[in-house]
N, C-alpha and C positions, 0 to 999 in steps of 0.2 A: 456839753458838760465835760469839764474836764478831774479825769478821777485817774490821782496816783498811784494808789491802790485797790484793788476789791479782795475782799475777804469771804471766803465760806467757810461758814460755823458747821460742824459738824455734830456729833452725840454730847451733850452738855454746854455749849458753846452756841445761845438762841437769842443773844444781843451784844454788844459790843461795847463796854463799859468803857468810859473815858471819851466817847464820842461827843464833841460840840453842837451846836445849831441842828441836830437833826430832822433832815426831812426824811419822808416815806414818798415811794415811787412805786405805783403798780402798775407794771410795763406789759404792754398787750403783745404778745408774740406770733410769731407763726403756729408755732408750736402747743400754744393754749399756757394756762396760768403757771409761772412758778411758784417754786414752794410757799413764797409769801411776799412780803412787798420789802425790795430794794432800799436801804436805809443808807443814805448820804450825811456826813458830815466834815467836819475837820478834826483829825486828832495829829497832836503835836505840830502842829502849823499846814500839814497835808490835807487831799479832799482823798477821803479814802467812803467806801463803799462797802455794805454787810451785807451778807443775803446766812440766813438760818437755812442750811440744806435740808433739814427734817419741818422744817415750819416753826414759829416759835414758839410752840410751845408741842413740841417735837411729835407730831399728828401723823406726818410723810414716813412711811416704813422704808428701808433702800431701795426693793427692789421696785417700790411706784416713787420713787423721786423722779421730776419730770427736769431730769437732765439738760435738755435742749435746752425747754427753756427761761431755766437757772441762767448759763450761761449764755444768752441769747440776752437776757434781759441786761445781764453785766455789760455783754458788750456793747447794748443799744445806747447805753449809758455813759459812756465812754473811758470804761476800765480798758488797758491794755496788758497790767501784770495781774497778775489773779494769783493770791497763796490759798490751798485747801490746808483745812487743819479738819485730820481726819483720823477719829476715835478708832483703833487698832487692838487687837491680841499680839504678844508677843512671842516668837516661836525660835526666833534664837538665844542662845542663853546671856547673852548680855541687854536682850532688850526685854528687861522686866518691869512690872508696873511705874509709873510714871517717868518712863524712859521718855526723850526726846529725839525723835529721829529724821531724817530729811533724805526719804529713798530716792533714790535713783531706777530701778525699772519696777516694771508689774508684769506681774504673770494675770488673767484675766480667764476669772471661773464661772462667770455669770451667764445668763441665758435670756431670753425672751425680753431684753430690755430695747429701747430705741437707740441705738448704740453710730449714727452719723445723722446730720444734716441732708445729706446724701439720698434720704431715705423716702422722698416724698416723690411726687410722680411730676415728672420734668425738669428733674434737678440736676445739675452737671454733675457727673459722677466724679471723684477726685480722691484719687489713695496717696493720703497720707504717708511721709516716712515716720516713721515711731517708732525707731530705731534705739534713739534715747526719748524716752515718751516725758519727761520732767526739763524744763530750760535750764538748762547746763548753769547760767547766769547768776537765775536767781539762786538757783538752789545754791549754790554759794557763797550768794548775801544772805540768804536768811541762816546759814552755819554761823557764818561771820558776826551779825548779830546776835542771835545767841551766847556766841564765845564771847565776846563785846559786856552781855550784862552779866558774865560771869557763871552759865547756866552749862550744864555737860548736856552734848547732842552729839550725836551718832551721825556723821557722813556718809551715806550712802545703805544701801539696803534695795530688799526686791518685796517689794509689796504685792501680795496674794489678794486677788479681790475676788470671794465667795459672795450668792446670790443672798442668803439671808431672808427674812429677817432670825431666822434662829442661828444659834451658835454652835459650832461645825463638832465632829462626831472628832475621836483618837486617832481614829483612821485615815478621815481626812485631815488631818493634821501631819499625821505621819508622812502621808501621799506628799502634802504642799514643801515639809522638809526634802523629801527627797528631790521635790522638782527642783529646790534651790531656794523657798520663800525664806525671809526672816521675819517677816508679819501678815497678818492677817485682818484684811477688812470687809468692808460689805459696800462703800459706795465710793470706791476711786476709779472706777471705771463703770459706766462709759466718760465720765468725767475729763478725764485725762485727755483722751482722745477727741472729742469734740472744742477740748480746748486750742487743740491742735490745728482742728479744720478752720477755727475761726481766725489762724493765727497770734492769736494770746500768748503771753509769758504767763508760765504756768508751773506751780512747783507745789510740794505735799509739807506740810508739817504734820508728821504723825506722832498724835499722843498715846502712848501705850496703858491701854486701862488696865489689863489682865497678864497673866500668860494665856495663850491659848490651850486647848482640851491637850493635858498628857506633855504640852512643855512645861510645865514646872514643878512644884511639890503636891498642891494644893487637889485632892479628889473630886471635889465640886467647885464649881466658877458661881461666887455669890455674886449677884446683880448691887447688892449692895457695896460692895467693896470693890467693885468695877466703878462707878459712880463716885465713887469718895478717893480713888485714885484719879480718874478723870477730871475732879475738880481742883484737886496738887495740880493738876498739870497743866490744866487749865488757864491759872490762876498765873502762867509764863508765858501765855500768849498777848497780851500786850505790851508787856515791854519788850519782846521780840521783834515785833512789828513797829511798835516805836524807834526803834534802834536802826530797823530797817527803811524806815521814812526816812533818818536822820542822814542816811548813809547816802541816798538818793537814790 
């Protein structure tokens, strides 16, 4: 099967609006079930591919997304570029709620997750460089495209990925500024890095729901108003990706 794009939907983003002919695909992995079944269609004349990282009807917490085989199942499928769009806090002061951003590194806070392929008993051991852990490439086609539909998006950035599912203390916030983060997530890793092992063109579109704890004015982080920021920004992911199919 051949597929131009795959997409993973992140926190509010658990179908793909605008998709054609859609089939459903539940791909049996090594790894055991992904978050949910692989959704193939055509949008804007391309064969592009959805996978809902939390389930669609968002069931999957971050730290049990079953990573592997998410992308395992994309690439059984025959995705080679993969964009995540992945719900974020923002902790520098220009990335505030329904910022558009396309990081460039990660710092990586997680613990006890399944975090390579590698991982199984008899497997060829293989490190990765992940030097720059986002494909240089896409990430600026999907800038390009954005600027294209006329949308501001932020170039580069260092994406903090905390274990989750709760939302991180002042302190660790303060902690993640000083290591150098400018946002804050919960599932871009192991993500990233598996995408790697498999060979994938692989890049982040992070939507900024919040600031995160103690960046910006706000005392408390309403869940609601995370959500209703989240769907403004949402609501820029397919003409993004349209524009980016157009582009080739």
């Amino acid at each position: 099967m051949s597929i131009d794009l795959a997409v993973i939907g992140g926190s509010g983003l658990y179908a793909f609006d605008g998709l054609e002919n859609p089939e459903r695909h539940a791909v049996d992995t090594p790894f055991g079930p992904a978050s949910g079944d692989v959704v193939t269609g055509t949008f804007r004349g391309k064969r592009l591919a959805f996978l809902a990282r939390h389930g669609e009807s968002h069931t999957v917490p971050p730290h049990r997304v079953n990573y592997r085989a998410n992308l395992w199942a994309l690439h059984e499928l025959g995705a080679r570029r993969v964009v995540a769009i992945n719900a974020v806090g923002g902790i520098r002061d220009d990335m505030g709620p329904r910022t558009l951003v396309v990081p460039d590194q990660i710092i990586d806070y997680t613990h006890g997750r399944y975090t390579s392929f590698n991982d199984v008993d008899g497997a060829e051991v293989r490190h990765i460089d992940f030097s720059e852990p986002y494909t240089a490439s896409l990430r600026a086609a999907i800038v390009a495209a954005a600027r294209a539909e006329g949308l501001a998006v932020i170039d580069g950035g260092v994406h903090g990925v905390t274990q989750g599912p709760r939302l991180e203390t002042r302190a660790e916030i303060a902690r993640m500024k000083r290591d150098g983060c400018d946002l804050v997530g919960m599932t871009g890793m192991p993500e990233a890095a598996l995408a790697r092992e498999l060979d994938l063109e692989f890049a982040c579109l992070a939507l900024v729901a919040n600031f995160a704890a103690g960046a910006g004015d706000d005392e408390e982080i309403s869940i609601e108003e995370i959500f209703a920021h989240l769907a403004a920004a949402t609501a820029n992911v397919p003409p993004i990706l349209g524009r980016l199919l157009a582009q080739g």
